[in-house]
N, C-alpha and C positions, 0 to 999 in steps of 0.2 A: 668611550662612545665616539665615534665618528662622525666627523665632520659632515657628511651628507645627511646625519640624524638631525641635527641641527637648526640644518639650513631648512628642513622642509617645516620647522617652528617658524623661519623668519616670512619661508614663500605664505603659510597660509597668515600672518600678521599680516603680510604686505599687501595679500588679495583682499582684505579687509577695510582697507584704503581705500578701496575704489568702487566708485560708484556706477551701477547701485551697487551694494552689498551681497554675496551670498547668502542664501539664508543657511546652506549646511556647508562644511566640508568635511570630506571624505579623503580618511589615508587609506590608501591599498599598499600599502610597506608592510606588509607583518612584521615589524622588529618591535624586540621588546622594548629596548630604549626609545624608540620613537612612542612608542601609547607610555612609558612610564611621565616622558618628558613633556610629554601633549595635554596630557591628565594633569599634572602640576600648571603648566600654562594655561589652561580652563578654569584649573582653582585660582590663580593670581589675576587673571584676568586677560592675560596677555589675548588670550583665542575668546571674544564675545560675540560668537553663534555657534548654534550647534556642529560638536565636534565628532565625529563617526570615525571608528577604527576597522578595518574591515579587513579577518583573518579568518583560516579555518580557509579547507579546500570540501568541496562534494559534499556529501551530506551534513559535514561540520561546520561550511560556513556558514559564519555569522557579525551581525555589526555589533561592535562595542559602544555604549554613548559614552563617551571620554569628557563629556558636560555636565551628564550626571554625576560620575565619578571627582570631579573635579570642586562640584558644586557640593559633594558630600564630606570632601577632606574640608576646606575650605583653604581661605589663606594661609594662618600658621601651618598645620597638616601640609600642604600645598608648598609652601618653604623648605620642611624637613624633606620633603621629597627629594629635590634635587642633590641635598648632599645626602640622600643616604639612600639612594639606588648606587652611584659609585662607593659608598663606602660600602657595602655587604656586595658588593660583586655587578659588575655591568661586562660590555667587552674589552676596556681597559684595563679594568681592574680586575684583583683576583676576590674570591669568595671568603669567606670561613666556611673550613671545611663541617658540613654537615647540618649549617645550621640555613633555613632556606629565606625566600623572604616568605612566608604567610605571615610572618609574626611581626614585619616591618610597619605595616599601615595598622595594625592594630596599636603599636608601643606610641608610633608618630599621634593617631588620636587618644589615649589615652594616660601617655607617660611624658610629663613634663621636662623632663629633665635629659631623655631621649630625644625629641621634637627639637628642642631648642639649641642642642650640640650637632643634630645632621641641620638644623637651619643656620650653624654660624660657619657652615663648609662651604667655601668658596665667594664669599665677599670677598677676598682679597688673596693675593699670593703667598703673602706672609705668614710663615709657623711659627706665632708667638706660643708659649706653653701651656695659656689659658686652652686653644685651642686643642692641645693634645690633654689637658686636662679634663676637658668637657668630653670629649670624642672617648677616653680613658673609661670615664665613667660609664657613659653610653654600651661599652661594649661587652662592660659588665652585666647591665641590664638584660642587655639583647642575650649576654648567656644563662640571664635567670627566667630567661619566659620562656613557658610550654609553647609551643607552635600547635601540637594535637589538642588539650586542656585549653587554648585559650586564656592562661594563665599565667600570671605575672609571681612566680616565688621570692621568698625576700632575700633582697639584696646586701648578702654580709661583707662585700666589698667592692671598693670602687678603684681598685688596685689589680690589673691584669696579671702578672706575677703572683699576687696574693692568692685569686681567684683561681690560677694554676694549679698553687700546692692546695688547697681546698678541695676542687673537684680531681684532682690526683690520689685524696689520701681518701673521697669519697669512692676510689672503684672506678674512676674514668683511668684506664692503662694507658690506651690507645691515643698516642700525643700529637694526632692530628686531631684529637675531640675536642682538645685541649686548645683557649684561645690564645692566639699571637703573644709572647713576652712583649715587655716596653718599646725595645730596639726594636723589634719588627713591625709594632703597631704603630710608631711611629713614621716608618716608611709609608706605612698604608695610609696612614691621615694624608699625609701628601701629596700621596696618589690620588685619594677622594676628592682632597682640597682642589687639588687641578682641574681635573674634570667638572667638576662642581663651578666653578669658576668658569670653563668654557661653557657647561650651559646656561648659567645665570645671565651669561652676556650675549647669548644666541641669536638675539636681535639687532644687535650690531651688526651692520649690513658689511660695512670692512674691517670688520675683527680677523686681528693678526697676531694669532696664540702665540704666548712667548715659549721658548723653547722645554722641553719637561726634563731638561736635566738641571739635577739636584730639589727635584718637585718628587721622590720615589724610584726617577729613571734613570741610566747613564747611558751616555752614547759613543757605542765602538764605533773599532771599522765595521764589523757585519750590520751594528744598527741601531734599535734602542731595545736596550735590556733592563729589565726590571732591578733593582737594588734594594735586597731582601732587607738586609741586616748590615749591621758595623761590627758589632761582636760573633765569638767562634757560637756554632751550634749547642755548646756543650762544654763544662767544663774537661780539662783535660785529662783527667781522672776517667772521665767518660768515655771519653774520644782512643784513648786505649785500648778499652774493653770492644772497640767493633772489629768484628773481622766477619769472615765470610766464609762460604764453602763451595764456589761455584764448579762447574764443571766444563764451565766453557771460557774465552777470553777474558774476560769480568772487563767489558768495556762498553756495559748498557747500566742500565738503571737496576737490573735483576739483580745487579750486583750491589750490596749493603754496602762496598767499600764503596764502590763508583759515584756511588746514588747519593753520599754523604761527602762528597769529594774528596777522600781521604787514597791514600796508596794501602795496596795490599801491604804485610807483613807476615812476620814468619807465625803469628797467631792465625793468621787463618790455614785454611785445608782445601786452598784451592787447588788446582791440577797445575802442570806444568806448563801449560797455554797460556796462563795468568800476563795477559799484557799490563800490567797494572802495579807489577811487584814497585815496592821502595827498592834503593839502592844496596841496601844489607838487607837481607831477609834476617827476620828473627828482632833486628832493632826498630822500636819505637820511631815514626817519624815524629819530625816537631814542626813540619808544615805538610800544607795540604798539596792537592795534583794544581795547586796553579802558584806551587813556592811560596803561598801566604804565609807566615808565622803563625801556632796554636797556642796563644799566649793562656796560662794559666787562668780561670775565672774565679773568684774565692766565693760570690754569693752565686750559689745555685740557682738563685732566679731566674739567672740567666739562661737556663735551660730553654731551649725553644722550641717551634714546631711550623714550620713554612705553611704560608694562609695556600690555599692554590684556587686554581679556576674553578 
């Protein structure tokens, strides 16, 4: 979420100050994150007059009442909000792939255990393990409720790894349906935690975000990059078996080697254009195209699947 989403929480608290009083304010920012973060601020109390969101162009426009909505989540509701727009996807943060929010305001009012892990995202900077415990569970949850049904299935674990080999050996192939392993949701708690954390404090008129590396981020020379994971994609057993066919450089994403940052080898059947070969064709690398090491993984759990936008 960006800083100018923010700030238009602190200007309309600050117009509130003054006398007389608006009776309504009106946002013309169509962003999501400003109605998701204005709607919680209504339900806490922060915005007390009515709050109008106004999106939609030509015949679609229309006002949102973000008073209603705020007054309908309520407080708790209203709490889980802010950390759990950043943790299922904002514009900082990445998504789970496939799964949307409809089902977020429903779990936040009806699931206790959900509400109370995206409400303890961002009180503070700190990743104690309670906090990736709770967030753990949570995202268990969120992969057992129907979005279409309206329906909460039961919850056979609170173990994301666990939950893996379960809806895997249920017929889910496809290992972006498949939710984040530990390593990687861990990354993401951090990420949520952050941002969570700069909107909780939005009101703070000289709020000076500390920096988001080692909060999910790292920061190169080109800039700030997301920081998936600490372990390989894959045990190495796995990581073997990829190879490719391309028929052109293999130096985009089309490319299975590329896309997984691996070097070609002599298992694949790509053409002789192949920018990408390892150093002997035919051998095994035992690191990736940025010279990491593929250290062996002996629990498969560790298999994973990148959250993305």
């Amino acid at each position: 979420m960006e800083e100018a989403d923010q700030r238009l929480i602190l200007h309309a608290y600050c117009a509130l100050q003054q006398t007389p009083q608006p009776d309504v304010i009106i946002s013309n920012f169509p962003d999501t994150d400003v109605m998701v973060l204005a709607s919680a601020a209504c339900g806490l109390g922060w915005i007390q007059t009515r709050c109008l969101f106004y999106t939609g162009t030509g015949s679609k426009a229309r006002y949102i009442n973000l008073t209603e909505i705020g007054a309908k989540l309520g407080k708790t509701a209203s709490e889980g909000l802010i950390g759990a727009h950043p943790f299922t996807g904002c514009d900082s943060t990445s998504s789970f792939k496939g799964r949307g929010k409809s089902g977020v305001l429903w779990l936040l009012q009806n699931n206790t255990t959900f509400c109370s892990a995206m409400a303890s995202l961002g009180k503070d900077l700190d990743h104690p393990d309670c906090l990736f415990t709770c967030c753990e569970a949570a995202t268990c949850i969120f992969y057992s409720f129907n979005a279409r049904m309206k329906k909460l299935s039961a919850v056979r674990t609170h173990s994301v790894n666990e939950l893996r080999k379960i809806m895997f050996g249920s017929g889910t192939s496809d290992p972006e349906k498949l939710p984040p392993c530990q390593d990687a949701l861990k990354k993401k708690v951090k990420r949520a935690n952050y941002q969570a954390f700069l909107s909780r404090n939005c009101l703070n008129q000289d709020q000076k975000p500390p920096s988001p590396e080692g909060h999910g981020w790292t920061v190169t020379d080109t800039g700030l990059e997301m920081d998936w994971m600490d372990v390989p994609p894959a045990p190495s057993a796995v990581l073997e078996m990829t190879c490719c066919g391309c028929k052109t450089d293999c130096q985009s994403n089309r490319c299975t080697c590329f896309k997984n940052n691996f070097k070609c080898t002599g298992v694949c059947s790509c053409t002789s254009d192949c920018q990408n070969q390892s150093k002997q064709m035919g051998v095994v690398e035992t690191t990736n195209v940025n010279n990491e090491p593929i250290s062996d993984i002996e629990d498969s759990d560790t298999d994973t699947s990148s959250d993305t936008d």
